[in-house]
RODO-2510 file (C-alpha; in nm, 4 decimals, decimal comma):
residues 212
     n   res          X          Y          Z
     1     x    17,2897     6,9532     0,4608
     2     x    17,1701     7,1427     0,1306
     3     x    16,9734     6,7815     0,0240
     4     x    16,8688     6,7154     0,3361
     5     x    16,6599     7,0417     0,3419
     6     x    16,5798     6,9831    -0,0155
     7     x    16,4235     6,6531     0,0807
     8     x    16,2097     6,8023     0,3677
     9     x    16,0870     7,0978     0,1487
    10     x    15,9683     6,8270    -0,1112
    11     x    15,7925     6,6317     0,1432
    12     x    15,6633     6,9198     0,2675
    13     x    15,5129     6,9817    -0,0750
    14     x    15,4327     6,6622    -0,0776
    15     x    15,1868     6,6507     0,2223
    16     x    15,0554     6,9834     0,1555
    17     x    14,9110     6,9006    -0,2415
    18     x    14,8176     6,5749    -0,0710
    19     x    14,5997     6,7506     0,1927
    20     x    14,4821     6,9829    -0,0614
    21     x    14,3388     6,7195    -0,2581
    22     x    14,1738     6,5653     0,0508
    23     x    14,0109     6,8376     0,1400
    24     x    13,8186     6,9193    -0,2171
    25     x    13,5639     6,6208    -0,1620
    26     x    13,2124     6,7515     0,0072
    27     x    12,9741     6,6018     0,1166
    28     x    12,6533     6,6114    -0,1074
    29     x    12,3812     6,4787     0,0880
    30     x    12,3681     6,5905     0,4850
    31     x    12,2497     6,1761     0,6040
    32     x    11,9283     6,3935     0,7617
    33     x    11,7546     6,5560     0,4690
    34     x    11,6890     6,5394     0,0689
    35     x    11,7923     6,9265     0,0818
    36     x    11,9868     6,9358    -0,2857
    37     x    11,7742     6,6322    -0,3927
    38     x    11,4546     6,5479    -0,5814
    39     x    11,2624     6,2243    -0,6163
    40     x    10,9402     5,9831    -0,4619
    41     x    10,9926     6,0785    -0,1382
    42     x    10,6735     6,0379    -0,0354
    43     x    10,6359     5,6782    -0,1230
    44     x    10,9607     5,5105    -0,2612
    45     x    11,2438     5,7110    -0,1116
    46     x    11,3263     5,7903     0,2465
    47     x    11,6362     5,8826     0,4972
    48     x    11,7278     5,5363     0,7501
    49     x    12,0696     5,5432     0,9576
    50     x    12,2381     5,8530     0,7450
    51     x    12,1116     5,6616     0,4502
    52     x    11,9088     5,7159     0,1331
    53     x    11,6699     5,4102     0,1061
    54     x    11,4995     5,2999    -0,2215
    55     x    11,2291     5,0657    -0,1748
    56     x    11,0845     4,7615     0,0082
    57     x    11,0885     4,4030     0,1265
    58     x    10,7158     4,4585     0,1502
    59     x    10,5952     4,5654    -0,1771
    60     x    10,7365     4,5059    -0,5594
    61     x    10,8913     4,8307    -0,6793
    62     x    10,6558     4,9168    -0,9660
    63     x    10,9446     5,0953    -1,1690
    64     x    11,2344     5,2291    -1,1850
    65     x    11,2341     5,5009    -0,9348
    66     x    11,5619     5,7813    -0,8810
    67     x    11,6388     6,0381    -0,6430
    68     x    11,8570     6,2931    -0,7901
    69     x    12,0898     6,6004    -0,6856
    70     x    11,8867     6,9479    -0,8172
    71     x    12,2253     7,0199    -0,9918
    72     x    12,4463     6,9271    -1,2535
    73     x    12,7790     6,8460    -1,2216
    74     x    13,0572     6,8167    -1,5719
    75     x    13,4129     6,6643    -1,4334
    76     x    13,4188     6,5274    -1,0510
    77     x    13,5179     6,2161    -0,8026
    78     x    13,2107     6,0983    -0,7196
    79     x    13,2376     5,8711    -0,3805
    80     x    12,9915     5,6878    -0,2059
    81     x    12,8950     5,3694    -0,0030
    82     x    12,5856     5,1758    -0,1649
    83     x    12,3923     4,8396    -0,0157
    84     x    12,1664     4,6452    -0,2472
    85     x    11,9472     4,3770    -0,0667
    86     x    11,6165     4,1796    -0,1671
    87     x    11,4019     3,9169    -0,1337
    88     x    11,2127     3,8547    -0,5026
    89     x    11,2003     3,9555    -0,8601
    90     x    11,5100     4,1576    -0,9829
    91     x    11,7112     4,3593    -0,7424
    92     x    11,8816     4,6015    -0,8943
    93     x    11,9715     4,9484    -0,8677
    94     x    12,2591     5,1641    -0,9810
    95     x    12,4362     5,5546    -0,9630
    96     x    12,3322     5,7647    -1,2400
    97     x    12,5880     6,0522    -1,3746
    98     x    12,5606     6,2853    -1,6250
    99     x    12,1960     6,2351    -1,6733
   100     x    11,8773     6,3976    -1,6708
   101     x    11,5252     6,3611    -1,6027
   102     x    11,2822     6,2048    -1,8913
   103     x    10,9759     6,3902    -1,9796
   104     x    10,7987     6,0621    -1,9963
   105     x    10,8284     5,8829    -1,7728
   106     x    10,9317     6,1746    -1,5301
   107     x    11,0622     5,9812    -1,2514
   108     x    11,2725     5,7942    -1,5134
   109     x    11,6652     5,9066    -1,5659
   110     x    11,8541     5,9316    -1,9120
   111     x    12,2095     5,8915    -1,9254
   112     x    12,5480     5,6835    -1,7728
   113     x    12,4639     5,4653    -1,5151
   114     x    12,7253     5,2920    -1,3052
   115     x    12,5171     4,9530    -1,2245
   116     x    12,4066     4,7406    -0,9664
   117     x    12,3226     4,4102    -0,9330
   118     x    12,3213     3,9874    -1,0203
   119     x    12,4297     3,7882    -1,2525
   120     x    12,6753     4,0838    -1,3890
   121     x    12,6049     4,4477    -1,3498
   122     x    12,7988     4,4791    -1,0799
   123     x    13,1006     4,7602    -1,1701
   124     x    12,9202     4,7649    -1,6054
   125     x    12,8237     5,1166    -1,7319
   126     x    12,4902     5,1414    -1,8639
   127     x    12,3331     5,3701    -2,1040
   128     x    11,9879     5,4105    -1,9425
   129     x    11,7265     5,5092    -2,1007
   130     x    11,8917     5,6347    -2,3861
   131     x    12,1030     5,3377    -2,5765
   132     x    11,9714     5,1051    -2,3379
   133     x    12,3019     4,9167    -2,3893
   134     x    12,6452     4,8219    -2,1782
   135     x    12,9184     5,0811    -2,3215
   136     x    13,1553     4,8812    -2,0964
   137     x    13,1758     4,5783    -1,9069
   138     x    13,3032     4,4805    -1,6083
   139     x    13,5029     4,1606    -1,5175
   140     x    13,2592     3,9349    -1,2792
   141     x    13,4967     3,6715    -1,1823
   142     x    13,7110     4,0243    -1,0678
   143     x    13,4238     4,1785    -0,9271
   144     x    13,3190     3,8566    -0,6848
   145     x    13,6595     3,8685    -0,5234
   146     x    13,6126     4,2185    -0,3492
   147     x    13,2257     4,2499    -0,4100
   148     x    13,0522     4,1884    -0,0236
   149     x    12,6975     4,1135    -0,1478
   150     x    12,3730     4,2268     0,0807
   151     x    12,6802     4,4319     0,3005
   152     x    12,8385     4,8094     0,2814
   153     x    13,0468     4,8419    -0,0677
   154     x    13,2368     5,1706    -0,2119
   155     x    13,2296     5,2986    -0,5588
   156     x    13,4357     5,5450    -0,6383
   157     x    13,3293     5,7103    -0,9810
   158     x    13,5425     5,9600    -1,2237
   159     x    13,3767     6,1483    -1,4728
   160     x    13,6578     6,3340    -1,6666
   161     x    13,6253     6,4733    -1,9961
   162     x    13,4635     6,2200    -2,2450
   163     x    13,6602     5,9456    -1,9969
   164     x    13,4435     5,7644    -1,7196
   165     x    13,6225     5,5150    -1,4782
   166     x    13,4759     5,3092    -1,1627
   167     x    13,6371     5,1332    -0,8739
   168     x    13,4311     4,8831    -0,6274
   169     x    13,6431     4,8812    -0,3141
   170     x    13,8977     4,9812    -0,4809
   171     x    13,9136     4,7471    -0,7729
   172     x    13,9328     4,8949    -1,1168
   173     x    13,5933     4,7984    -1,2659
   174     x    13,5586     4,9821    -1,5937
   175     x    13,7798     5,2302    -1,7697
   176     x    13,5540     5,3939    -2,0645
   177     x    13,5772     5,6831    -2,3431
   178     x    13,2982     5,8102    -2,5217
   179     x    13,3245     5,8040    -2,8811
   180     x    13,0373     6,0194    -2,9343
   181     x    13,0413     6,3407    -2,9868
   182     x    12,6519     6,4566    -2,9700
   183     x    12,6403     6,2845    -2,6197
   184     x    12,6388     6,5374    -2,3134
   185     x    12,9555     6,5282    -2,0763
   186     x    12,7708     6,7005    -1,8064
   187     x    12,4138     6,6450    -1,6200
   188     x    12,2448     6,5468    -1,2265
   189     x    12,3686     6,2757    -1,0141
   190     x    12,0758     6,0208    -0,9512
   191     x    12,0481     5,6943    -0,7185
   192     x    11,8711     5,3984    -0,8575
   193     x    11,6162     5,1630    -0,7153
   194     x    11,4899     4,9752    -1,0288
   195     x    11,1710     4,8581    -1,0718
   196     x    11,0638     4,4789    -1,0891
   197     x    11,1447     4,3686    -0,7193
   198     x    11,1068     4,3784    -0,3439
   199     x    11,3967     4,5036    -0,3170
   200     x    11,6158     4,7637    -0,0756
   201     x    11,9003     5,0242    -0,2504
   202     x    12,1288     5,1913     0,0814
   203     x    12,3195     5,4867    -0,0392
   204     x    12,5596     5,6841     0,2053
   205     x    12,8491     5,8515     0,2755
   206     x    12,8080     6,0696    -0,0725
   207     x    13,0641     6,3151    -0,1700
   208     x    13,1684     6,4906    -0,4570
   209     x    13,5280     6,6601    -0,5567
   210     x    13,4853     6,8637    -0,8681
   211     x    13,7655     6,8967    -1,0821
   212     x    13,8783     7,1662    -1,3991
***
């Protein structure tokens, strides 16, 4: 009888950390407004079927263009659905963490980017606009197998300490630790449409769960 209850206390437990946990992710965009966000929204960005939308099959994207939360965030879970279609030129786009705005360009981001995009961004971490290399690369041929291309796909992001992994429907896609010390571990959370294209970046479903 004693382990019996034992067991059902644990369980218990069990479910109630478990719903804790669940219930730490908010949501960081409303699907109606760009309250909390900043960006072109007057000619690049705008709100389509509870989504953010960055640019066009009718027009080339002149540059790389963000919107970004007004807030920084350090250590978090960062979820969200993305949708990357196009018809021309390079179609691309990616989700931005720990960055910040550039003074020149302004609408240009500096920082981590989790990327976007053919032959093989798909899953990588970028340094944009600051090493302007891949710190970590993702496997394609793993990628392709889960990857539903011009359709709905998940990343899930987590930014912990100087350690950065992403998932892509649930497939580890990069696990990464920064070696360098001078480079920030905190900053905005920005949504890519890059420039170069006619091209369409869908971003929904966004939430957040901060952690310690």
């Amino acid at each position: 009888m004693k382990r019996i209850f034992l067991t059902t206390v644990v369980s218990l437990l069990v479910l109630a950390v478990n719903a804790a946990d669940s219930g730490k992710a908010v949501p960081i965009f409303d699907g109606k407004t760009f309250k909390g966000w900043d960006g072109d929204t007057n000619k690049t960005w705008r709100i389509e079927d509870g989504a953010f939308v960055g640019g066009s099959f009718k027009a080339t994207v002149p540059e790389n263009e963000f919107i970004a939360t007004t807030r920084s965030f350090t250590n978090f879970v960062l979820r969200l659905k993305f949708k990357l279609t196009g018809t021309e030129g390079f179609i691309n786009g990616g989700v931005q963490i720990r960055s910040e705005r550039t003074k020149n360009p302004p609408n240009e981001m500096s920082g981590y980017q989790v990327d976007m995009g053919d032959p093989e961004w798909w899953g990588c971490i970028y340094d944009e606009s600051r090493r302007n290399k891949v710190m970590a690369k993702s496997d394609i041929k793993e990628v392709n197998k889960v990857l539903k291309r011009g359709d709905w796909n998940e990343y899930v992001i987590r930014a912990e300490g100087k350690r950065i992994r992403a998932w892509i429907n649930g497939l580890p896609t990069v696990d990464y630790t920064e070696a360098d010390d001078a480079i920030p571990q905190f900053g905005r959370i920005g949504l890519q449409v890059h420039g170069g294209g006619k091209t369409e970046a869908w971003y929904k479903d966004i939430t957040i769960e901060e952690l310690p």
